[in-house]
C-alpha positions in Angstrom: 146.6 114.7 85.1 146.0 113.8 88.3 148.4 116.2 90.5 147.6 118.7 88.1 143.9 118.4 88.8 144.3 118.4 92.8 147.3 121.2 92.5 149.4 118.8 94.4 151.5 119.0 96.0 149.2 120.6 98.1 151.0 122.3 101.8 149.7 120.1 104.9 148.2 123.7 106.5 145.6 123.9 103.4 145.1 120.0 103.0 144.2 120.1 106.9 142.1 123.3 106.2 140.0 121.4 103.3 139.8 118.2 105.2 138.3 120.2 108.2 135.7 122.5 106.0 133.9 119.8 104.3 133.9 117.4 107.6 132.7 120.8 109.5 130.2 120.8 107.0 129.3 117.5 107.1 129.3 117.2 110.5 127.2 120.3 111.2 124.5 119.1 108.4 124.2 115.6 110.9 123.8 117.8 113.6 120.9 120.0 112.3 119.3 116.5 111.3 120.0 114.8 114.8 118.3 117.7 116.9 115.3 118.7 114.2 114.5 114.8 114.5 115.0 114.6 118.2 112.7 117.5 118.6 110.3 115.4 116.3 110.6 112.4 118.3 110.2 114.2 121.5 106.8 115.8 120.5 106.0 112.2 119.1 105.4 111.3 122.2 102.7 113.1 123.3 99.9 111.1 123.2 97.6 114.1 121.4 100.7 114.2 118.1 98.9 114.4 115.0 99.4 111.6 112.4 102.1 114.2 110.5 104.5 114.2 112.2 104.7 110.6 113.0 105.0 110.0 109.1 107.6 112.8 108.8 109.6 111.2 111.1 109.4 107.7 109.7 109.2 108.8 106.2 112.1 111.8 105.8 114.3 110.7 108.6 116.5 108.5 106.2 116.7 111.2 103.3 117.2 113.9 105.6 120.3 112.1 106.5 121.7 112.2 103.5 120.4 115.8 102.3 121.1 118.2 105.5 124.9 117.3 105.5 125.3 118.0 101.8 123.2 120.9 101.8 124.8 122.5 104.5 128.0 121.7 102.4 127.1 123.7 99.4 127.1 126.3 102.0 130.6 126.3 103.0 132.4 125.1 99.2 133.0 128.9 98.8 134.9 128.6 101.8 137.5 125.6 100.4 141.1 127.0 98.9 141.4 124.8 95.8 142.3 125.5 92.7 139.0 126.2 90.3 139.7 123.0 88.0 139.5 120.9 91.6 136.8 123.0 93.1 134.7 122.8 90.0 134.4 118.9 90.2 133.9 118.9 93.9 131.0 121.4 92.8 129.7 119.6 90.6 130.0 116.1 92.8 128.0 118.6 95.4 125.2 119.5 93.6 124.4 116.0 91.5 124.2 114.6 95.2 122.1 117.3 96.6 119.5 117.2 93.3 119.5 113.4 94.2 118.9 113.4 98.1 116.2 116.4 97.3 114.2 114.3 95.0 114.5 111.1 97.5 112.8 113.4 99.6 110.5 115.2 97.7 109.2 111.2 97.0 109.1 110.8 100.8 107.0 114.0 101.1 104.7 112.1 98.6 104.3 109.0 101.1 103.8 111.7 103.8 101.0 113.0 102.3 99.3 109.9 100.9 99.6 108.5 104.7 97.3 111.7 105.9 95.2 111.3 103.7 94.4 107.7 103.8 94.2 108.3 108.1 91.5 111.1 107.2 89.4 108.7 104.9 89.1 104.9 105.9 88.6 101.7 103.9 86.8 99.9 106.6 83.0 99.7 105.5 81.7 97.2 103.3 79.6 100.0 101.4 83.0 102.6 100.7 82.3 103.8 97.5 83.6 107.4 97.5 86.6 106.8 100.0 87.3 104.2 96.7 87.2 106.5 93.9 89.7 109.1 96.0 92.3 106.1 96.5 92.3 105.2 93.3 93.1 109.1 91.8 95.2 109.1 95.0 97.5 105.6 94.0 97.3 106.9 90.2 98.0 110.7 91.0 101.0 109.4 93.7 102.8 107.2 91.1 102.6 109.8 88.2 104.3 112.3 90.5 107.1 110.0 91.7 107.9 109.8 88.2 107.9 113.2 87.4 110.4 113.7 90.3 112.6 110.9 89.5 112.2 112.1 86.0 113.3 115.8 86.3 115.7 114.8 89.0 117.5 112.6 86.5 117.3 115.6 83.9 118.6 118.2 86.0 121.4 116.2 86.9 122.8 115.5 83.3 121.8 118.7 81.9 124.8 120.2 84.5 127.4 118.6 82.3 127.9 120.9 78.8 128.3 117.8 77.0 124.9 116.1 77.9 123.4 120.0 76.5 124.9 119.9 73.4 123.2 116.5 72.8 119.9 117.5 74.0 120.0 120.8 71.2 120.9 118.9 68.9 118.2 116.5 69.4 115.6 118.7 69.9 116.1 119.9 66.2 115.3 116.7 65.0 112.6 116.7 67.4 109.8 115.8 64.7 111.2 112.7 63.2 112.0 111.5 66.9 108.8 112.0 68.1 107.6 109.9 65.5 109.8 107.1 66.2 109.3 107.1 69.6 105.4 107.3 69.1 105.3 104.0 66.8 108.0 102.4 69.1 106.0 102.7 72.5 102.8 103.1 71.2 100.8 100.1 73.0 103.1 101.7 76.5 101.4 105.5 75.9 98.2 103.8 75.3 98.6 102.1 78.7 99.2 105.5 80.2 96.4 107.5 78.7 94.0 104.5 79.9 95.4 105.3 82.7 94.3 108.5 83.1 90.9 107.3 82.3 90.8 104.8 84.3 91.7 107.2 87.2 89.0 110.0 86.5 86.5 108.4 85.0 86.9 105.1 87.4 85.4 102.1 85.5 87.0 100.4 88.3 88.2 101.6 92.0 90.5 99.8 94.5 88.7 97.6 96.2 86.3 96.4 93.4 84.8 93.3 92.8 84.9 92.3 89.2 84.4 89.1 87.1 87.2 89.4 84.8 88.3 86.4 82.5 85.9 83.9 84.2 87.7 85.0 87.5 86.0 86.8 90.7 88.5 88.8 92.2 89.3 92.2 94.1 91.0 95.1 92.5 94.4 95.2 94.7 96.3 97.9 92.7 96.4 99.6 90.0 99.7 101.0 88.8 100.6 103.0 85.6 100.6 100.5 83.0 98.4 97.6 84.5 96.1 96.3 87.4 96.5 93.5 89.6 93.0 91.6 90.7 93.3 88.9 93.7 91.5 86.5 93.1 89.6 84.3 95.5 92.1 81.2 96.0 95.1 84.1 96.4 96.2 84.0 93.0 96.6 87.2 91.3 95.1 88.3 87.8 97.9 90.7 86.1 95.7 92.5 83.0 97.4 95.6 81.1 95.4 99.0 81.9 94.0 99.4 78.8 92.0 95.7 79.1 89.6 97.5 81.0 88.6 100.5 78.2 88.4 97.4 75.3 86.7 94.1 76.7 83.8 93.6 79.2 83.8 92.9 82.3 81.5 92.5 85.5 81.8 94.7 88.2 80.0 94.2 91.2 80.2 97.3 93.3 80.2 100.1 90.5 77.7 102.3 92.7 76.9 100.3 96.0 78.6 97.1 96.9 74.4 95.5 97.7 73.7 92.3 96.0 71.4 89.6 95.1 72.3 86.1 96.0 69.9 83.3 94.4 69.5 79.3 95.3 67.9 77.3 92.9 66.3 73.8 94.6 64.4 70.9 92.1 61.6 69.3 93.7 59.3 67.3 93.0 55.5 67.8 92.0 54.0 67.0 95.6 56.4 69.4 97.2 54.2 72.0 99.4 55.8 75.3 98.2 54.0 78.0 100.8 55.8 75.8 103.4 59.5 75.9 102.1 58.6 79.7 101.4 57.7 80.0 105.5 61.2 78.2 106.2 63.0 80.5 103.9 61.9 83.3 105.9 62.6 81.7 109.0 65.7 80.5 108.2 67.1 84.3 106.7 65.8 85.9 110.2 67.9 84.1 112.3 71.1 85.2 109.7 72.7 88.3 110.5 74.2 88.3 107.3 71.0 89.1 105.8 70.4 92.9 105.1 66.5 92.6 105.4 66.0 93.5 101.6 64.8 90.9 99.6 63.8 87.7 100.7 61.6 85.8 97.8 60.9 82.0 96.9 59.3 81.5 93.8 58.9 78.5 91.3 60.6 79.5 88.2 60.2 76.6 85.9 58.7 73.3 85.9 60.2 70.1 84.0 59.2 67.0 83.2 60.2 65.2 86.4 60.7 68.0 88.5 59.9 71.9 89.4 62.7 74.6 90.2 62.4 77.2 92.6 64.6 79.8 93.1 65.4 81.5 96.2 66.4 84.8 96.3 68.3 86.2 99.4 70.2 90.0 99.3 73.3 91.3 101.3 75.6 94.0 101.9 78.3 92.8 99.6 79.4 89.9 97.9 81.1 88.4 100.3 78.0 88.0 102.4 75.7 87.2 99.5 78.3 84.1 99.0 77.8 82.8 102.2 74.4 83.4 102.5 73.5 81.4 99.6 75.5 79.0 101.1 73.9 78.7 104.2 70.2 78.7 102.6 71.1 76.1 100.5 72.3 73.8 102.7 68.9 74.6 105.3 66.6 74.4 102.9 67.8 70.9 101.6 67.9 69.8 105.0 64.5 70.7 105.3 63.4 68.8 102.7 65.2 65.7 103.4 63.7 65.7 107.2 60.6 67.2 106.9 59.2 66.4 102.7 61.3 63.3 102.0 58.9 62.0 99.5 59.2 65.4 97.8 62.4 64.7 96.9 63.3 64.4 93.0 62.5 61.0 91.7 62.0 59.2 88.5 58.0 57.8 87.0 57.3 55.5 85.2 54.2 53.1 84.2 54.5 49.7 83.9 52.3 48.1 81.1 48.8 46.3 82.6 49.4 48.4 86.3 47.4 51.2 87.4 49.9 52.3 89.6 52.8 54.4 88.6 56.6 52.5 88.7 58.6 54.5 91.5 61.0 53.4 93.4 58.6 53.5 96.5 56.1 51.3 94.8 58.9 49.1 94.7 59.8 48.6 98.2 56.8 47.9 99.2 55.6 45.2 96.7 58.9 43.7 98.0 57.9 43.9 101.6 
């Protein structure tokens, strides 16, 4: 069927005529792309060019590539003497290509957009909490409408072929039973979706969150349509489905400011002096930029038989900064001890039958000395 398809044989004037339409149009769709990105690039350079057209021309240079010269040949298939069997697959070759290139850059338009609006609002303070909630509609909102693209792309394209049609009427009056099929079949993958949307305009949790999840601290690093990834402190990555977060608990640490209070627990003994530890604290916070000039507290919280506790508690912007800040007090304020209170120090009593003294180990070394 082949000749019979391309009406061959076909006289070298008309195979010469069709050979130079569609590489005129071709050729002329590469041109239109080389000079409307030339002109981009040119203007590029200017040292006042918005942000757009920078990401136009790195996004929908590729694309454009493809879709100009095919675009510019639906234009000229009119033009092509072949017979209507061989002209109708050619058409039909022409427009499955040009839905396809169209949705690539329909997607590319999505990345366009997404980069102007993440150069308008920045992720760079440690306190972000609005420029949070609009990425994390914006990463949910940009995913769901690649989807829909590739989705309708990919329906457009089949529903050109008669064959493919028939099908789809057919199924669409058995549309009921299918629906319930489908729905038992992917149930746990439409809950996923509808959490989320919740997730995404309700915002139990944002890019850029801190959460306790699973015994884990970690940072919310994406969020896709069917589950979120949380890095972890050591690099690892914590992969939970979406709907996780709308059915367990979970701590999150920057739900409406990113603020926290950091705590260091010291034991002591009895004969520690407590007002002077609670001077050092405050000396030793002062002299910490990392300290937000909040809350700086020493109290004794509970007292044991060998020894009291006193907590310290220290605030900082975030939790990053609260973790090293305890950190840091710790360490100081057990140094302090040791150099300045060394008999303070936790130790062990006990009384030794016909003695009036107590049995420590200090007692010790000196009835051996």
């Amino acid at each position: 069927m082949l000749p019979d398809l391309l009406d061959l044989p076909m006289p070298l004037e008309q195979a010469l005529y069709v050979s130079g339409t569609l590489a005129c149009g071709l050729l002329g769709g590469l041109v239109i792309k080389w000079v409307i990105f030339a002109l981009l690039r040119a203007y590029n350079r200017r040292a006042d060019a918005p942000l757009a057209t920078h990401s136009l021309a790195r996004h929908l240079s590729r694309p454009s590539t493809y879709f100009l010269p095919v675009l510019v040949l639906s234009f000229v298939l009119p033009l092509v003497p072949l017979a209507p069997r061989s002209l109708e697959v050619l058409r039909r070759f022409v427009e499955t290509t040009l839905i396809a290139t169209f949705a690539w850059g329909l997607i590319k338009t999505v990345d366009v957009i997404e980069d102007l609006v993440r150069q308008h609002y920045q992720v760079m303070e440690g306190d972000n909490l609005r420029v949070r909630k609009l990425f994390t509609q914006l990463q949910f909102i940009k995913k769901l409408a690649i989807t829909l693209i590739a989705f309708l792309a990919v329906g457009l394209i089949l529903m050109s072929f008669a064959t493919v049609r028939r099908i789809g009427t057919g199924l669409l009056t058995s549309a009921g039973i299918a629906s319930v099929i489908i729905g038992f079949a992917a149930q746990r993958s439409l809950s996923n979706l509808l959490a989320g949307f919740q997730i995404a305009f309700t915002q139990p949790i944002r890019l850029d969150d801190v959460l306790v999840v699973e015994g884990e601290w970690g940072r919310v690093e994406e969020i896709t349509l069917t589950y979120v990834v949380v890095r972890i402190w050591d690099e690892r990555r914590l992969v939970l489905p979406l709907n996780y977060f709308m059915e367990k608990p979970f701590q999150n640490w920057t739900r409406t400011t990113s603020q926290l209070l950091g705590t260091v627990f010291l034991y002591a003994d009895y004969t520690l002096p407590v007002e002077e530890v609670r001077a050092e604290l405050k000396r030793i916070v002062e002299q910490e930029p990392l300290w937000d000039r909040r809350v700086c507290v020493l109290q004794v919280t509970d007292s044991k038989e060998r020894t009291m506790e006193l907590r310290a508690l220290v605030s900082a912007a975030d939790s990053s900064r609260t973790f090293d800040l305890r950190c840091i007090v710790r360490e100081k304020l057990v140094a302090f001890i040791q150099q300045q209170f060394p008999e303070s120090l936790p130790k062990t009593r006990s009384l030794v039958a016909g003695s009036d003294q107590p049995f420590t180990l200090a007692n010790v070394v000196a009835n051996e000395s």
